[in-house]
C-alpha positions in Angstrom: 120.9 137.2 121.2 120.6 133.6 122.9 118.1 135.1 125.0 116.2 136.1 121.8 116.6 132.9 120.4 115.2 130.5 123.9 111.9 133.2 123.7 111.0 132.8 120.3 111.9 128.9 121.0 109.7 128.6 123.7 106.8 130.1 121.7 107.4 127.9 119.5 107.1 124.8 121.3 104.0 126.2 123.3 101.9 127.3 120.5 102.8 125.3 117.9 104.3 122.0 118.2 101.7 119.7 117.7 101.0 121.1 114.2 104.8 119.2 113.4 105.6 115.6 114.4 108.9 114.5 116.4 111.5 113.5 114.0 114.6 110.8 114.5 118.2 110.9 113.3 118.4 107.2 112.9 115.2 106.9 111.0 115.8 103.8 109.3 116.3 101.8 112.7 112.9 102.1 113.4 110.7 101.7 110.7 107.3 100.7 112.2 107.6 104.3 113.6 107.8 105.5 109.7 104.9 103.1 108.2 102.7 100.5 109.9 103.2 99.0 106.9 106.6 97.8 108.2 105.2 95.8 111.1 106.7 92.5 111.5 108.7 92.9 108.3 112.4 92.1 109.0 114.8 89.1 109.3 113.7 87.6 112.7 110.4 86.5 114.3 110.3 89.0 117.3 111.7 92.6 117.2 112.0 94.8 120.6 113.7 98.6 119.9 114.1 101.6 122.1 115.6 104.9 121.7 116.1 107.9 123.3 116.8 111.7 121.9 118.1 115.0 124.0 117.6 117.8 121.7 119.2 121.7 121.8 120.1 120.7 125.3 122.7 123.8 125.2 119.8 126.3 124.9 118.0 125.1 127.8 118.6 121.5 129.7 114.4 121.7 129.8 114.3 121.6 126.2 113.5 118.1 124.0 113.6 114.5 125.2 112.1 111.7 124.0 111.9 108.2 124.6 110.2 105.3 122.3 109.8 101.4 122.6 108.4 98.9 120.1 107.5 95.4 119.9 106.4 94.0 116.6 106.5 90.9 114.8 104.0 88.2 112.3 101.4 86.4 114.2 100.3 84.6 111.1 102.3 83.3 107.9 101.3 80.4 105.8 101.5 80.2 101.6 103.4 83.5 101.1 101.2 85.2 103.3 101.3 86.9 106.5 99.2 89.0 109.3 101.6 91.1 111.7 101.1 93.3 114.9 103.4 95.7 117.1 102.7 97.9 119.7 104.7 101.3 120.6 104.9 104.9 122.3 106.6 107.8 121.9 106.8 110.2 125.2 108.3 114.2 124.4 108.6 116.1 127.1 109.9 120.1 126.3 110.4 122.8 128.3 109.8 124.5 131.6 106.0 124.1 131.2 107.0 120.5 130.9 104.8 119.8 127.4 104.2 116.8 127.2 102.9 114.8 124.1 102.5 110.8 124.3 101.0 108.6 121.9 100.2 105.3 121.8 100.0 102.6 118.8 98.7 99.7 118.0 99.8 98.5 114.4 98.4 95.7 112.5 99.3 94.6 109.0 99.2 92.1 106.1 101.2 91.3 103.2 102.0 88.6 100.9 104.8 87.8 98.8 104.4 89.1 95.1 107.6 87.3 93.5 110.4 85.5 95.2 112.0 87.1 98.3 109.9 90.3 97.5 107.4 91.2 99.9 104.7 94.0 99.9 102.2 95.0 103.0 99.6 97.2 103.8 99.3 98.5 107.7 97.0 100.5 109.5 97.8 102.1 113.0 95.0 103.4 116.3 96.4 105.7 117.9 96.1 107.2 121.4 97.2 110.8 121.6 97.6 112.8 124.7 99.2 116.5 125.3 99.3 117.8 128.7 101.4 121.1 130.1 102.2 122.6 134.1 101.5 126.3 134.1 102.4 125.5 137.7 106.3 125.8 136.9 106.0 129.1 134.6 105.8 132.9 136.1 104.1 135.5 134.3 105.0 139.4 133.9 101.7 140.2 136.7 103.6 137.8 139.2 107.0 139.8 139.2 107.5 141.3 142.7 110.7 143.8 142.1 113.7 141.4 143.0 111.9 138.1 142.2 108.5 136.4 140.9 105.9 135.5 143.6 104.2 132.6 142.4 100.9 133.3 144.5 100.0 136.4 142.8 97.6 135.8 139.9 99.3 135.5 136.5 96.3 137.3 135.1 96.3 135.1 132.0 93.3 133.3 130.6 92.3 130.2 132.0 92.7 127.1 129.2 92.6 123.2 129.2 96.0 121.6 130.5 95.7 118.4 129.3 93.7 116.7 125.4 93.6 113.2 124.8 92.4 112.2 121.4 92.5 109.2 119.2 94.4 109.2 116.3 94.4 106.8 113.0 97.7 106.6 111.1 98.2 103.9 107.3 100.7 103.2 104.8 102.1 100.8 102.5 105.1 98.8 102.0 107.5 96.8 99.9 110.5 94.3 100.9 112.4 93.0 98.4 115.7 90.7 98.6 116.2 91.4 94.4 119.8 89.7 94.6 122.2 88.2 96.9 123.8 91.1 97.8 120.7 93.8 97.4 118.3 94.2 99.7 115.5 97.5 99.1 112.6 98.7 101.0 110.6 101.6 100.5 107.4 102.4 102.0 104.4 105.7 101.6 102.7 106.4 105.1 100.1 109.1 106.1 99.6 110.1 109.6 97.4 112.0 111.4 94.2 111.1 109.1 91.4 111.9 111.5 93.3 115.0 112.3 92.7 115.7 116.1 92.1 118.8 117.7 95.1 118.8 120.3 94.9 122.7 121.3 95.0 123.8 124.5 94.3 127.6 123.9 91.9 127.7 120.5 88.9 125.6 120.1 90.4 124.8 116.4 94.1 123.6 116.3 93.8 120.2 114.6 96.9 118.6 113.8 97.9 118.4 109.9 98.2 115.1 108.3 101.5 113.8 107.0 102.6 112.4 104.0 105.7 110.5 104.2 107.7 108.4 101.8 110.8 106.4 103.1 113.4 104.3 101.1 116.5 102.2 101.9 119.2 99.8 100.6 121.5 97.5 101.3 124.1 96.7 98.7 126.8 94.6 99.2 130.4 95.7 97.4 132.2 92.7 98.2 131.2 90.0 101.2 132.5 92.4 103.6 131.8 96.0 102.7 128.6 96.7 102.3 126.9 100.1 101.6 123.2 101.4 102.9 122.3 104.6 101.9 118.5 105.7 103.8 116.3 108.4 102.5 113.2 110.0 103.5 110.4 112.8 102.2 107.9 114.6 104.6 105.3 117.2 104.0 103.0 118.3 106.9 100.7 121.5 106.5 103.7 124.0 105.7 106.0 122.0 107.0 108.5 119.7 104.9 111.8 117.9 105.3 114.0 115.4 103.1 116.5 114.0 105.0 119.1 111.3 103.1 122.7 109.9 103.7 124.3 106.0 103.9 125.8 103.7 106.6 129.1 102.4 105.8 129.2 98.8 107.0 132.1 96.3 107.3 130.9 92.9 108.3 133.2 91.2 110.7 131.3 87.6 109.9 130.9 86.9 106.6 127.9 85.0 104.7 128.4 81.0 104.4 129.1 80.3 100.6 126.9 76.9 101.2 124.2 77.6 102.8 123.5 81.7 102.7 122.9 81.9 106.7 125.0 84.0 109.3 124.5 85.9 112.7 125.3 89.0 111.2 128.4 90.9 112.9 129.0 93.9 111.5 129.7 97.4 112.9 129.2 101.0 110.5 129.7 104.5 110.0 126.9 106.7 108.7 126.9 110.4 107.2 123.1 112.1 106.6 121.9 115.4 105.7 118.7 116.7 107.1 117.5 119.5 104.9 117.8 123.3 106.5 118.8 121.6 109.9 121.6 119.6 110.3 124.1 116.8 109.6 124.7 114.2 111.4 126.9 111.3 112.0 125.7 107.7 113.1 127.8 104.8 114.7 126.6 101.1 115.3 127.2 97.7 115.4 125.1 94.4 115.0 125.9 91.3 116.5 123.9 88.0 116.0 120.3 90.2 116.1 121.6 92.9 118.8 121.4 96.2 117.2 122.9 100.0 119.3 123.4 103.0 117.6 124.6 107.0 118.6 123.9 109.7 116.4 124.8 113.4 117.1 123.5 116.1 114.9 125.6 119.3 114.2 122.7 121.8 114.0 123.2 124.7 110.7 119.7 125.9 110.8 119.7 129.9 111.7 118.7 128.7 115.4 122.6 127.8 115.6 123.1 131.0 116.5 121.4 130.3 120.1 122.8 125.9 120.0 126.5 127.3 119.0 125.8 124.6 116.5 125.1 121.8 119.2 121.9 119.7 117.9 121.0 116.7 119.3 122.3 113.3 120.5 120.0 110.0 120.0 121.0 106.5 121.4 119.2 102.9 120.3 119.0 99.8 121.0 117.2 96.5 119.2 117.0 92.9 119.8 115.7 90.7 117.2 114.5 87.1 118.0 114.6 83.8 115.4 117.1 86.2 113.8 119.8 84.5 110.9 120.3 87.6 108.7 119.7 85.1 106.2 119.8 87.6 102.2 117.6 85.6 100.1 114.8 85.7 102.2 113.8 86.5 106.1 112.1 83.1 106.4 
């Protein structure tokens, strides 16, 4: 039955993953990545971030990794207004054909500060997109020699393009708003994919679907240490769709000065999410004076843990923010 499970997997991932984008546990960590809207909008003046994800690893050790970075922050602010850019990647490799999808952003965004503390931006993001496979490291049912494949005999299978590169244009919107001491909401509306590039390698037509996105998170403060974050988020793509929703859980070791408002956050949490027909998942991190790391591991529930044993994924990240105070009434 695993057997099953790793061929229809592997069909999967050959034919038809670039018709659904890569998707992160620790979602709200990273929210360029959700909505160039988001560029440069945090408490800090420089933000650097890099993750990592190993996914269904006990099905095949060939199967999903990915690695992103980012750098973002404001280039321009004067008068309630401000002009920000980032830059960052994503890199998936999957599989023994070693798939391969990289793309490549440049986001730029503007925004303005509609009342007090309360921030709202607009973002657009180029984007570079390239998909490449080896046939080299696959054998073929016409190269089986008895006891063992011989890779020199012809596969007999139709000759195709190993490699696309495309350019991409992703948008979105979003809001930033520090309504009280001890609330802190943003919520943004992205699509992706808006030229929709052709990135097959077999067909002549297999242009990616655009995505609609909607993302929203909090920070509420139950008392000057215990403070609770619940994260949410919405995606549609062609047939594809996913909601995935849960909280942190954070107890902050340094507490807010009564007199002035600033402190280098120090804080450490516990998070629980839901990721609809997939998995759950529990998150760990800590902050500490504008150093961010966090672990995730998903416990997969989806029908395909009958081939994972229920074993998901595990996803690491790390983020340094510059100029940082973690000051609540305002990231000035």
């Amino acid at each position: 039955m695993k057997n099953l499970f790793l061929i229809i997997l592997s069909a999967i991932v050959f034919v038809g993953i670039g018709q659904q984008d890569r998707h992160y546990s620790m979602f709200n960590e990273s929210t360029m990545a959700l909505n160039p809207g988001a560029t440069g909008l945090f408490p800090g003046d420089l933000q650097f971030f890099t993750g990592y994800r190993s996914q269904w690893s006990s099905i095949s050790p060939n199967m999903f990794k990915t690695i992103s970075a980012s750098l973002d922050g404001k280039v321009y602010e004067k008068n309630g207004k401000y002009a920000a850019a980032g830059v960052n990647f994503y890199s998936d490799v999957a599989g023994d054909s070693q798939l391969k999808t990289g793309i490549y952003n440049l986001s730029l965004s503007y925004g303005l500060e509609i009342e007090r503390d309360q921030y709202f931006a607009i973002g657009i993001q180029p984007s570079y997109y390239q998909r490449s496979v080896e046939l080299g490291n696959l054998t073929w049912g016409n190269q089986w020699a008895g006891e063992e494949f011989n890779t020199l005999q012809s596969s007999g299978e139709a000759k195709f393009a190993q490699s696309v590169n495309k350019f991409d244009l992703n948008s979105g919107v979003y809001y930033y708003g520090q309504l009280k001491d001890h609330l802190l909401v943003t919520a943004g509306a992205s699509v992706s994919h808006i030229t929709r590039p052709n990135v097959g390698f077999v067909t002549t037509e297999e242009k990616l679907y655009r995505k609609y996105l909607i993302n929203f998170s909090a920070e509420y403060g139950l008392s000057t240490k215990v403070y609770l974050d619940p994260s949410a988020y919405v995606f549609f793509q062609g047939p594809n769709k996913s909601i995935a929703l849960g909280t942190d859980f954070k107890y902050m070791i340094k507490e807010a000065s009564v007199y002035t408002g600033y402190f280098d956050e120090k804080s450490f949490l516990i998070g629980m999410y839901y990721r609809s027909s997939d998995s759950f998942y529990t998150k760990l991190g800590f902050n500490w004076a504008g150093i961010s790391f966090g672990v995730a591991y998903d416990v997969n529930i989806s029908s395909l843990s009958l081939a994972t044993n229920g074993l998901g994924g595990m996803e690491f990240f790390l983020r340094y923010r510059m100029g940082f105070k973690g000051k609540y009434n305002g990231f000035k």
